[in-house]
Structures are given as structure tokens and as C-alpha cells.
C-alpha angles and dihedrals in degrees: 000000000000102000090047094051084050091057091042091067097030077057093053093049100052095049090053108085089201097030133220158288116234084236085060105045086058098060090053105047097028110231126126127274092250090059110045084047092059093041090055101053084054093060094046088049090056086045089238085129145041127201093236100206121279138287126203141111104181141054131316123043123310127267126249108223115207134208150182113263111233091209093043096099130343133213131208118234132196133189109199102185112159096254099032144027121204125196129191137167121223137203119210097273088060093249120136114250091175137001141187139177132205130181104240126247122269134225125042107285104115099187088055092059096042086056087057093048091050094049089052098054096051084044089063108034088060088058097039081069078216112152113247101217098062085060111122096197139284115286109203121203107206128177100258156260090092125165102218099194088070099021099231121144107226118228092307116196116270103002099098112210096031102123118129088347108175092219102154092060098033087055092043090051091045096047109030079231131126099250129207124178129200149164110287086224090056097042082057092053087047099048088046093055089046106036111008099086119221092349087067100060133085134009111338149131124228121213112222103204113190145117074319129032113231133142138233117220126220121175117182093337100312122101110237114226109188120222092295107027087262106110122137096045099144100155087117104050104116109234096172116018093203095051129102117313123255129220078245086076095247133086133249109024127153090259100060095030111048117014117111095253094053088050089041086057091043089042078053089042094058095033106254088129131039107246099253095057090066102036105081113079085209102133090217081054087045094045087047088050103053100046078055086063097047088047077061108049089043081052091069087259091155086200089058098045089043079054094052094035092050090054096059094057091053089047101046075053087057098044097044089064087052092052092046098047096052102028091227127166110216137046116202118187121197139128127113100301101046103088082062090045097039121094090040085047098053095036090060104023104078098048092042091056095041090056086059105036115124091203093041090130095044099049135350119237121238115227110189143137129281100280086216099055127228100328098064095128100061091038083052095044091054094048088056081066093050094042095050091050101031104033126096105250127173091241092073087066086070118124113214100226 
């Protein structure tokens, strides 16, 4: 009970921006002043918190405000994205103290990827000057499905060989590190909740655009899973029932409409491209392909733009059954291709999805950017790793027989 009421706290503090008096943390989390005072001197003990200077105008005595210490534990944080690999490392309060990107190996050997990853990381964590030992443990975003019990990624796209991958142990071998794995589209949710400022509260989706399109899911402040670890998979919603057929069998899903493969291959088609730019299914060929279309279309090329412009309306399609379907109030759009994506996106969105709210008249819906920038994934990654030590869970509340 101890230890939950300690994360409890811990969890107060960190969602308030100024942080707060141990009077009021009382009154939020309910517990009584003696023991919010023991538990925070706990905290302040293990150097988790710092009393952050007093408030206070009226009578009475002033109040301490207390605070996380940002140098108080660390957490390790990797991106693995078919055509690049990202690596931070973050301090409690989810900011970078120091980031890297790779582009990741090709060919279909695994282990030999996950050699590279692990040299990387060590790499890193000497020049962080970080101490080791207030390193919580590694996050790793992988493209899902993932099956988190044996922390295996589960033949992701585009990475050839992936199948049944242990990733989470081979990792954890490789690096001395607790290791966690998790979808790339859920460590976006995470890192948005930690580190991505008002965008991250409340009730919202966030879109994960990449070299797939799938979304994070976060309701009153709490992701939402799903029975495996595998929500958000929304490859297969239809967004235009005469366009090109999926390997589902039907026509016009997400996956074979809207991804940037499938408008790297229409941008060829019209000849916005020349063809060899678009025929090698590469992501790092796909990801230099489509900011060539994107060169175009900010060139003034009208079938570019029309191929860019078009996407967003079968997206905000996507997304407004989505909205619908979960009554959320915000929609927050990151992942690797989204600064590309960004400024046609935001200029059509939110009408679109207006357009198609079903509460429309009850409450708007919010369309911005990923309040943590490109590298939400391994920022996200590495908050999986904070959450799962630092949040309040039920399991805590076990009593060992």
C-alpha cells in the first residue's frame, strides 16, 4: 500500500506543470496530511523530488511547492522504423538529454540489427554523462503487432525477417538494461501524455503517420491497450469503397489508400515521379520518394498537390470514425512522416471532421501537431519505461501471502 500511495503522489506531481503543495496534494489524492508528509520526504530522500521555493500572499505560512527532479532517474528510449532508428535519452520530467539517429540496417538478418541498436545505445548513454545507475531501464517502439507477454514484434511491414523476433530479451542481453517493447503507435500516445504539454490531457487519439498509418488511444488520461496490446490497428477501415483493393479482400482501406507507399506509386503513375523513384519497396526509397513529392507539389506541380490533397480527405475519413467511435476531444497527429504532412493536413482536417462529427453540436474536436516533435516514438518508448516504474497500477495493491 505503501509503494501505491508513493506513485500516487509521484503521479500528481508530474501532471501538474507548476507542481504542488503537500496540502494540496492531499486534498487531491486524498490521503492525510501525515502521510503525504512521510511519503514526501521519501521522495525527497530517493531524490525523485525537489522542494521547488514557496507560494503564498496571505496569512498562514507559505506553502512548499514541490516538484520531479529531472535528474532524479533516466530512462532509454528507441525508435525502430523501418528506415530509421531514433535513440534519446530522457530525464523524469520526459525532456532529451541526448538524442541520435541511425538509418537502420538493411537486409534480413535481425540479430544483426539488434547488434547495431545495442551498440548505439551504449554509444549514447556514455555521452549523455548520464549516471547508469539512475537508469530505469530501455523502452523499445516497434511497428505492431507486437505481443507484448513474450516481447516479440510480430512480422512487422517492411522489415523482412521479423517474424517472432524476441526483441525485448535480446535487447535486454545485449544491453544489461530492463527492457520493455511496445507498439510505436502506443509509445506516441504515451510520450504525448508525458511530455507533449496540453495536447497530451484528456480524452484523444493520436494519429501515428509513418511508413503505416495507425492510431494511440488515450481516454481521460489513461491509454487504452486493447486485449493484446494491439489497439489502434486501423489499416483495414474503408475510406473509399471504389479505391484500390486491399490483401484484406475489399477495396479502399486505409492500408492500400493512403499510406505513403500507395501515394508514392500514384505520384509514379501520373508522373510526378520518375518510375524508379517509386519501385523499391525500401522504406528509406519510399521516405526519399515521398518528400520528392512533396518538393513537387510545394513547386506549384497541381497533380502532386491533387495526390497529397486527396489523402487527407480519405484520412480525416479514417479519423472521423475514430472520433465518433470514442467521443474524444482532441486529435493529435505525429510520427516520421508528419512534418511533411503537416501544414495540408491541418489546413483541411478540421473542417473535414467537423463536417463528420456526430457531437458536433455538443463539443468541437481539436486537430493539432505532436506536442514532442519528430522523435515522438523514442521519447514515447522511453516513458513506457517511466510509467511502468513511476505510475500508480492496481498491481501494486498485492499482498505478497
Amino acid at each position: 500500500m505503501g509503494d501505491f500511495n508513493l506513485t500516487v503522489i509521484l503521479d500528481a506531481i508530474r501532471r501538474s506543470t507548476a507542481g504542488l503543495s503537500r496540502v494540496e496534494l492531499a486534498q487531491i489524492v486524498g490521503l492525510s496530511p501525515q502521510t503525504i508528509s512521510n511519503i514526501s520526504r521519501r521522495l525527497l530522500d530517493q531524490h525523485l523530488i525537489i522542494e521547488a521555493g514557496k507560494e503564498g500572499n496571505g496569512p498562514g505560512k507559505p506553502r512548499t511547492i514541490l516538484q520531479l527532479n529531472p535528474s532524479g532517474m533516466y530512462a532509454v528510449g528507441v525508435h525502430l522504423d523501418p528506415a530509421v532508428t531514433t535513440f534519446v535519452v530522457l530525464d523524469l520530467v520526459g525532456s532529451v538529454v541526448k538524442h541520435s539517429k541511425i538509418n537502420t540496417p538493411g537486409g534480413s538478418d535481425p540479430a544483426a540489427v539488434i547488434a547495431t541498436i545495442a551498440g548505439e545505445i551504449k554509444k549514447l548513454v556514455d555521452e549523455s554523462g548520464v549516471d547508469a545507475s539512475k537508469i530505469a531501464g530501455l523502452g523499445v517502439a516497434a511497428p505492431g503487432p507486437i505481443d507484448l507477454e513474450h516481447g516479440t514484434v510480430v512480422a512487422p511491414p517492411l522489415l523482412a525477417g521479423w517474424d517472432r523476433v524476441p526483441l525485448r530479451d535480446a535487447l535486454a542481453e545485449a544491453t544489461g538494461l530492463s527492457t520493455l517493447v511496445d507498439k510505436d503507435v502506443t509509445s506516441a500516445a504515451v510520450a504525448e501524455t508525458w511530455a507533449g504539454g496540453p495536447s497530451g490531457s484528456g480524452s484523444f487519439v493520436f494519429m501515428y503517420m509513418g511508413t503505416g498509418i495507425g492510431c494511440g488511444i488515450v481516454l481521460n488520461d489513461e491509454l487504452v491497450r486493447g486485449t493484446s496490446g494491439n489497439a489502434g490497428e486501423i489499416g483495414h477501415i474503408i475510406v473509399d469503397p471504389d479505391g484500390p483493393p486491399c490483401d484484406c479482400g475489399l477495396r479502399g482501406c486505409v492500408k492500400s489508400s493512403c499510406i505513403p507507399q500507395v501515394l508514392v506509386a500514384q505520384a509514379v503513375e501520373a508522373g510526378v515521379l520518375e518510375h524508379d523513384a517509386g519501385d523499391s519497396g525500401a522504406a528509406p526509397a519510399i521516405q526519399n520518394s515521398f518528400a520528392k513529392l512533396f518538393e513537387a507539389a510545394e513547386a506549384g506541380n497541381s497533380a502532386a498537390a491533387e495526390i497529397i490533397d486527396r489523402s487527407a480527405v480519405l484520412v480525416s475519413r479514417a479519423v472521423a470514425v475514430i472520433t465518433n467511435t470514442l467521443d474524444v476531444e482532441r486529435v493529435v497527429f505525429g510520427g516520421p512522416f508528419w512534418n511533411l504532412l503537416s501544414e495540408r493536413y491541418l489546413n483541411r482536417i478540421p473542417e473535414l471532421l467537423e463536417s463528420s462529427s456526430a457531437a458536433r453540436q455538443i463539443h468541437g474536436i481539436e486537430v493539432v501537431g505532436t506536442g514532442v516533435g519528430e522523435d515522438v516514438g523514442a521519447v514515447g518508448a522511453a516513458c513506457l519505461v517511466l510509467e511502468h516504474t513511476l505510475a500508480p497500477r492496481s498491481q501494486r495493491l498485492l499482498l505478497e501471502g
